[in-house]
C-alpha positions in Angstrom: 86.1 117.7 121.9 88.6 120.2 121.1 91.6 120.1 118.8 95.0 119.3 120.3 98.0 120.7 118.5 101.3 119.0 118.1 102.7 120.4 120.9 100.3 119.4 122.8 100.4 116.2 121.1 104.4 115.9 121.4 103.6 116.2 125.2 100.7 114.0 126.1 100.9 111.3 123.0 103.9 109.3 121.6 101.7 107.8 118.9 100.0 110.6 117.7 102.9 112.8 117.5 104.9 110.5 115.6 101.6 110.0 113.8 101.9 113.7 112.8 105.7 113.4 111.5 104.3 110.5 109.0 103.9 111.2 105.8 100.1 110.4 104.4 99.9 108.8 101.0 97.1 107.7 98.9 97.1 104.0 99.9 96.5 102.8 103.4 99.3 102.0 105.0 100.2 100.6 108.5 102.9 102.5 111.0 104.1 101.5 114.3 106.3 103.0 116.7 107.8 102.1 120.5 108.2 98.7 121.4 105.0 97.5 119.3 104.9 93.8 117.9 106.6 92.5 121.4 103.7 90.2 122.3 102.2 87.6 120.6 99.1 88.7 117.9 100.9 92.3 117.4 101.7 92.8 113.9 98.6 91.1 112.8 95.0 92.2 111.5 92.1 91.1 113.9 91.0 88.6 110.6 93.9 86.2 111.5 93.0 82.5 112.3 92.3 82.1 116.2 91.4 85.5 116.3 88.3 86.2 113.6 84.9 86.6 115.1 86.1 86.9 118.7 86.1 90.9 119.0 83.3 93.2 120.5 83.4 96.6 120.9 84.0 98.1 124.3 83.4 101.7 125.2 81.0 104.2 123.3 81.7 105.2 120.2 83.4 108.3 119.6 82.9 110.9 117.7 84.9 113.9 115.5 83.8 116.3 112.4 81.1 113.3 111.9 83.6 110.4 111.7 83.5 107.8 114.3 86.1 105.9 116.4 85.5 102.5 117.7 87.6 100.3 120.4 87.4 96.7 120.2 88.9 93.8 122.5 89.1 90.3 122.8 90.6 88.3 125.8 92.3 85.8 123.9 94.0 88.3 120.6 94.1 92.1 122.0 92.6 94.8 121.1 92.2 96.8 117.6 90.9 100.4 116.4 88.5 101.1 113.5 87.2 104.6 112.5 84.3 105.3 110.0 82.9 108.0 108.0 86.4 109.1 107.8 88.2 111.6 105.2 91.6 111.6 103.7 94.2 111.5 106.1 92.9 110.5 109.0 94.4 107.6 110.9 92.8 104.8 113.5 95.8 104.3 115.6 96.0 101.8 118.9 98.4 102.6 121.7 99.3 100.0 124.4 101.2 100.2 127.5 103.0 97.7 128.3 103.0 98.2 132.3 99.0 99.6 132.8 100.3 102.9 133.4 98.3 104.5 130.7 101.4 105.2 128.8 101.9 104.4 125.3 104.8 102.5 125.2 103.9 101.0 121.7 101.3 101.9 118.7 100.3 101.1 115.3 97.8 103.1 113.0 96.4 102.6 110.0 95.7 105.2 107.2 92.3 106.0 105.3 92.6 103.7 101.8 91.5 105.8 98.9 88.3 105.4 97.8 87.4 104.2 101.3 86.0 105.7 104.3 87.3 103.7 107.2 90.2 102.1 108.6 91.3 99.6 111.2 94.8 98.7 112.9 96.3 95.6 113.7 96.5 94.0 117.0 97.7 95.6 119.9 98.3 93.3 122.8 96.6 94.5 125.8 96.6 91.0 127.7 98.1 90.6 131.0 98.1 93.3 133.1 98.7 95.5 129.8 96.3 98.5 128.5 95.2 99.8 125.1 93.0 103.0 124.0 91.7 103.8 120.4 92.7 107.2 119.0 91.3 109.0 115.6 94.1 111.2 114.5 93.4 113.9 111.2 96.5 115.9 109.8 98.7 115.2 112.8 95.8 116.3 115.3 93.8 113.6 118.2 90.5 114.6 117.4 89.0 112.1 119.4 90.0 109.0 121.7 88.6 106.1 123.9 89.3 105.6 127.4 92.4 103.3 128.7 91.0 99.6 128.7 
């Protein structure tokens, strides 16, 4: 997979380019952008009561530079993104489109903790008729992402 750069990014990804404008620290710490936390579960990790257990993973994994992106879902919470093997900042981030279109209308990521090697976002909503996809984003770059589900 080849390296997008942020005009590319500015162009085909709302996430990930505001993903680029963040500022990384040393601590994870969760970002969202659009119209995210609109439906019910958004805001939340995929550990929350009701919600624990009920994830698989959907989609091959993807892979980067050796790190690895995974996309899971559950019809009754959403839809989360965890990457592993990961270095410092990089960033699982979840988009969802609110309409199906394959448009991010909303996103949340997650940065690499220190002393850590993975991450994983918080719910994205992808129930009725709406449509998520995992990205792995490293220094403002997609270097790898799922398909629309």
């Amino acid at each position: 997979m080849r390296r997008r750069t942020l005009q590319t990014l500015l162009a085909t990804s709302g996430a990930a380019a505001m993903l680029a404008l963040t500022p990384f620290t040393a601590q994870a710490a969760p970002h969202s952008g659009g119209n995210y936390g609109a439906y019910g579960f958004e805001g939340q990790y995929p550990t929350v009561g009701g919600c624990a257990g009920s994830f698989r993973q959907v989609g091959p994994t993807k892979t980067a530079d050796g790190m690895s992106l995974k996309y899971f879902y559950s019809d009754r919470c959403g839809s989360f993104a965890r990457i592993e093997n990961s270095r410092a900042n990089c960033a699982a981030v979840l988009e969802r489109s609110n309409s199906g279109a394959a448009r991010a209308d909303g996103w949340v990521s997650e940065t690499v903790d220190a002393g850590i090697n993975y991450a994983y976002t918080k719910i994205g909503n992808n129930l009725s008729g709406r449509v998520s996809r995992a990205l792995l984003a490293c220094d403002g770059h997609a270097l790898a992402s799922t398909n629309w589900y």
